[in-house]
N, C-alpha and C positions, 0 to 999 in steps of 0.2 A: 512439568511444564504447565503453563497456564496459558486456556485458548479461549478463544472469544470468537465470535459471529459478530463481523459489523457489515452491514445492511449496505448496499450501493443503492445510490439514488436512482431515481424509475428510469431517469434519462439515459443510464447507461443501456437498461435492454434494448433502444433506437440505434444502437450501435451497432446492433443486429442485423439491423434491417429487414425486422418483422420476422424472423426465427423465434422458435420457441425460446423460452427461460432456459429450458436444460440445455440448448444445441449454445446457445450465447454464452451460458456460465462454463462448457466445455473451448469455445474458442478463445474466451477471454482468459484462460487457463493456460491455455496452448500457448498465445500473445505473449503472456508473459513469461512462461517460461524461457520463449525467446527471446526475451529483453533481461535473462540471467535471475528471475525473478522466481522464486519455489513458492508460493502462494496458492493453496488450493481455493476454486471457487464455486461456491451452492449456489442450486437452483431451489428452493422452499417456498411452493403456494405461488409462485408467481415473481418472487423477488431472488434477486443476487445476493448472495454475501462473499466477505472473504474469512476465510479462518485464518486467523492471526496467532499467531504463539509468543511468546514470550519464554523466555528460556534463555539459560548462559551462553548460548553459542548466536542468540539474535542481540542486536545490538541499534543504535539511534541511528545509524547508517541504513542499517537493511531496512528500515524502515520508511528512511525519507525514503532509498531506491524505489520502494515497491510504487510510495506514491507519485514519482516521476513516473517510472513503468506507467501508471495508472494515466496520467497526464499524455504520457506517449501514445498509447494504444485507444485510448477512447477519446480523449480529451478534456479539456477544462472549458467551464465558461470564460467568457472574454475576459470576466467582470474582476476574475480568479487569481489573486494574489500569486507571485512567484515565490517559489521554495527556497526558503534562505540555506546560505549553503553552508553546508553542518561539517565539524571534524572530529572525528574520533579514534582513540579517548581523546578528552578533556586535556590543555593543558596543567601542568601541575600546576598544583596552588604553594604558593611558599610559608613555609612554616614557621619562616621568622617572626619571631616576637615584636610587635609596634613598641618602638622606641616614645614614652608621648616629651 
């Protein structure tokens, strides 16, 4: 599997409502798990991350999910484009030969 740490922006620990980093990165954990969401969340120095995996069993779905989850539970700015909405898999591509 390959995992990654990506960084949430500062605005998320507000969501706290002035809790610590670790007590916020454990409810926003908790949050999402209730929204069907398995997504672990760090507390490091003062910022949030999520650990992300990538691996045969995640897929482009569970991943817009997590970011709706993320949309859900904490919010978006106003400003914040909505999530187009994705199907997976892919439909097939046809293999037929272009006639020119």
């Amino acid at each position: 599997a390959t995992m990654a740490l990506l960084r949430l922006p500062q605005q998320v620990l507000a969501w706290g409502d002035g809790a610590a980093a670790p007590d916020v990165a454990r409810a926003l954990q908790d949050r999402l798990h209730d929204a069907m969401v398995e997504c672990p969340v760090k507390s490091i120095s003062g910022q949030l991350y999520l650990r992300l995996s990538a691996w045969v069993y995640n897929g482009p779905a569970d991943y817009l999910a997590l970011a709706r989850a993320l949309e859900t539970v904490v919010g978006m700015p106003s400003d914040a484009a909505p999530l187009p909405a994705f199907a997976w898999p892919p439909p097939p591509q046809s293999t037929a030969a272009a006639v020119p």
